[in-house]
C-alpha positions in Angstrom: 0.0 0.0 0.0 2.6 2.8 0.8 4.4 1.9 -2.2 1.5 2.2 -4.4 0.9 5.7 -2.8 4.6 6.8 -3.1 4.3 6.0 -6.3 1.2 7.3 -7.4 2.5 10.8 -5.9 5.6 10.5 -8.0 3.4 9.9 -10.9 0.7 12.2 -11.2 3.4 15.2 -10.1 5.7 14.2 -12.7 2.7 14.1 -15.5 1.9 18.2 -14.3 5.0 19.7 -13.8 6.8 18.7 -16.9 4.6 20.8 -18.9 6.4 24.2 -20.7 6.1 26.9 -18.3 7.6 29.9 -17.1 9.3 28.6 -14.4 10.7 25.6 -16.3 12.0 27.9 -18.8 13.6 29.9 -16.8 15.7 26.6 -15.3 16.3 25.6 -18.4 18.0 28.8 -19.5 19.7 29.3 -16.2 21.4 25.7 -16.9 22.1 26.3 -20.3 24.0 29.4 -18.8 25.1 27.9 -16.1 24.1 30.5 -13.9 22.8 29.4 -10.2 21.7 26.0 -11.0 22.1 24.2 -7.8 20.4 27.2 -6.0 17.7 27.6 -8.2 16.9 24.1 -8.0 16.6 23.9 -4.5 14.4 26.8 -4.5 12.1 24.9 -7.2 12.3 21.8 -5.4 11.3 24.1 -2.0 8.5 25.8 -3.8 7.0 22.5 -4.9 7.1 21.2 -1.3 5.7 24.1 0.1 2.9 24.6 -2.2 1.8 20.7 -2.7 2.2 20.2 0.9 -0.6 22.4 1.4 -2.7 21.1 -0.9 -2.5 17.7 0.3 -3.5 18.8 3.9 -6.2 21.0 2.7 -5.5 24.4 1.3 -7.0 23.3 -2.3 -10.2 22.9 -1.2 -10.3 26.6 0.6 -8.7 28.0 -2.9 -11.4 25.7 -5.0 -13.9 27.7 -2.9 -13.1 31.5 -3.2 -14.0 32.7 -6.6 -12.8 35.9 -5.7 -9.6 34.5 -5.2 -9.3 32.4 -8.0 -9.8 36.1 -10.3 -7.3 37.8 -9.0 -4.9 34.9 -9.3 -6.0 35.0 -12.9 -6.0 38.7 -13.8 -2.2 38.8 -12.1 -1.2 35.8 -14.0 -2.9 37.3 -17.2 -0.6 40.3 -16.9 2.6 38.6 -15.8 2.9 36.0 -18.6 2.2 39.0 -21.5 4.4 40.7 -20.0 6.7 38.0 -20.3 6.1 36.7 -23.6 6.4 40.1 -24.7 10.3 40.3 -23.1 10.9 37.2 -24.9 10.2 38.3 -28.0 11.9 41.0 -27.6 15.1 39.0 -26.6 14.7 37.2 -29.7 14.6 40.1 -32.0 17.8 42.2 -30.0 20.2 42.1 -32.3 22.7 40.8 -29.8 22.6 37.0 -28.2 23.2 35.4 -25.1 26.6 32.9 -25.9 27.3 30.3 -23.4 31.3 31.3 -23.2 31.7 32.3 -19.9 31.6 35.8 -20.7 28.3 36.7 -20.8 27.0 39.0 -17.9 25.9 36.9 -14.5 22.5 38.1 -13.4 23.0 38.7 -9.2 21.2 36.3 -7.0 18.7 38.5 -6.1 17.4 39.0 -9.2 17.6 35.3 -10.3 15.7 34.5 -6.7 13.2 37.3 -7.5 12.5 36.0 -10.5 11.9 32.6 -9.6 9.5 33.9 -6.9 7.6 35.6 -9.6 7.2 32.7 -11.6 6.2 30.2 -9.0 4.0 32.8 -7.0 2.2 34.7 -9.5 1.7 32.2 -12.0 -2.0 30.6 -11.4 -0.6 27.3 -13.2 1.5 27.0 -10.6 -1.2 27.0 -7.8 -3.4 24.8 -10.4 -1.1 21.9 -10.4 0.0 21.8 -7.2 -2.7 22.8 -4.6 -5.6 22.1 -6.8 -4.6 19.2 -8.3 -1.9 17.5 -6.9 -2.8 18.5 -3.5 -6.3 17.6 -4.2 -5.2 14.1 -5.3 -3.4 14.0 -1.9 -6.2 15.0 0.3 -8.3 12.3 -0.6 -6.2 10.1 0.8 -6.2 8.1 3.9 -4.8 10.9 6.7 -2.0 8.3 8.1 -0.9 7.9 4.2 -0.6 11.5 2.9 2.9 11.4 4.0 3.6 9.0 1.3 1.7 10.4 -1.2 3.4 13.5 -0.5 7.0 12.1 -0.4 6.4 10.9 -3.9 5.3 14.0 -5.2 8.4 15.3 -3.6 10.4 13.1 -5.3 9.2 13.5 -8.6 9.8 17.3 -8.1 13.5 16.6 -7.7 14.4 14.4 -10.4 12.6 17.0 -13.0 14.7 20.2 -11.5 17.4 18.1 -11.7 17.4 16.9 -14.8 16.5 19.9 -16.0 19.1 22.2 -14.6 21.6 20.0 -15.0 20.6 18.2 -17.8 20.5 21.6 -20.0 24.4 21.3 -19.9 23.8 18.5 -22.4 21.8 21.2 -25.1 24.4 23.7 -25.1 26.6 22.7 -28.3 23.1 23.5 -30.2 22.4 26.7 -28.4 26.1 28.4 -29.0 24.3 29.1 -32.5 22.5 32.6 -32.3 19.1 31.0 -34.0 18.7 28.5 -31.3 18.4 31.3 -28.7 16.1 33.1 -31.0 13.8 30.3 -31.5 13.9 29.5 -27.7 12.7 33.1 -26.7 9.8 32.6 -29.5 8.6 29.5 -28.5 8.6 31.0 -25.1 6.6 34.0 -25.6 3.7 32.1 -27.6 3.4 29.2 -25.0 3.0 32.1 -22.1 0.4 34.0 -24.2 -1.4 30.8 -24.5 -1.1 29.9 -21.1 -2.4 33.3 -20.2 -5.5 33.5 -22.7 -6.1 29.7 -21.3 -6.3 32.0 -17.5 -9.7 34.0 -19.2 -11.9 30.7 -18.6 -11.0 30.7 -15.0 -12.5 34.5 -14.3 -16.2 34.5 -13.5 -17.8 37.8 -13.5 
């Protein structure tokens, strides 16, 4: 029994968060950068415990309730991610590129922790797949098994951050071409206006 729920936890967390978002994007370009990997993936992997964790012992179901809530969530996250996709494309049409060299300028700490806040935060996605469905998942579960469920999940969380911070390291020979960045930054901008037109369906007036 526990090792079914560990592994159903690992399973359904691994199907959400593997999807294209702004957060995973941003990991991916810090790794191909090479810029605060191991921090940024703790942070991720920290988020994700954080935010599932209250799912799983209840906070969906408060979130689920509040349509109020659940608007303003979506009007920020509406916002953020244009705003985003429209830095991306601008990115991909500066006339300059980002080369993975080692001489490209580091971004500080701050703003790479700042930005990862932003992402996780004020993204509704993120509160979607985590409290609302994960940690709905998880709260159905027998009380003295949650744990499990919720290790899983955890796990799951750090084998994607990993391999996806570190595993980046393995794309850079195709992204020391200028084109490759370019393509990355457009493909980036028109998955975050469709996640944010996909936001309009949860506002009710």
């Amino acid at each position: 029994m526990v090792s079914e729920i560990l592994l159903k936890g690992f399973i359904v967390t691994f199907s959400l968060i593997v999807a294209i978002g702004a957060q995973n994007a941003y990991i991916l370009k810090l790794g191909l950068l090479k810029q605060y990997v191991f921090t940024s993936v703790i942070l991720c992997i920290l988020f994700d415990t954080l935010l599932i964790s209250a799912g799983v012992f209840g906070l969906g179901f408060f979130i689920q309730g509040n349509q109020l809530l659940i608007n303003i969530i979506a009007v920020i996250g509406i916002l953020f991610l244009s705003f985003y996709a429209f830095m991306s494309f601008k990115s991909a049409f500066k006339n300059e590129s980002l080369e993975i060299d080692g001489k490209n300028k580091t971004n500080p700490l701050k703003q790479v922790v700042g930005m990862l806040l932003v992402f996780t935060f004020l993204n509704p996605h993120t509160y979607l797949d985590t409290i609302l469905l994960i940690g709905g998942i998880g709260a159905n579960i027998q009380d003295d098994l949650k744990i499990f469920f919720l290790l899983g999940a955890i796990s799951a969380s750090t084998v994607w951050f990993v391999l996806l911070g570190f595993g980046a390291r393995l794309l850079i020979p195709l992204f020391k071409k200028p084109i490759t960045w370019k393509i990355l930054d457009i493909s980036i901008g028109i998955i975050m206006l469709i996640i944010a037109y996909s936001l309009i369906d949860l506002i009710v007036y």
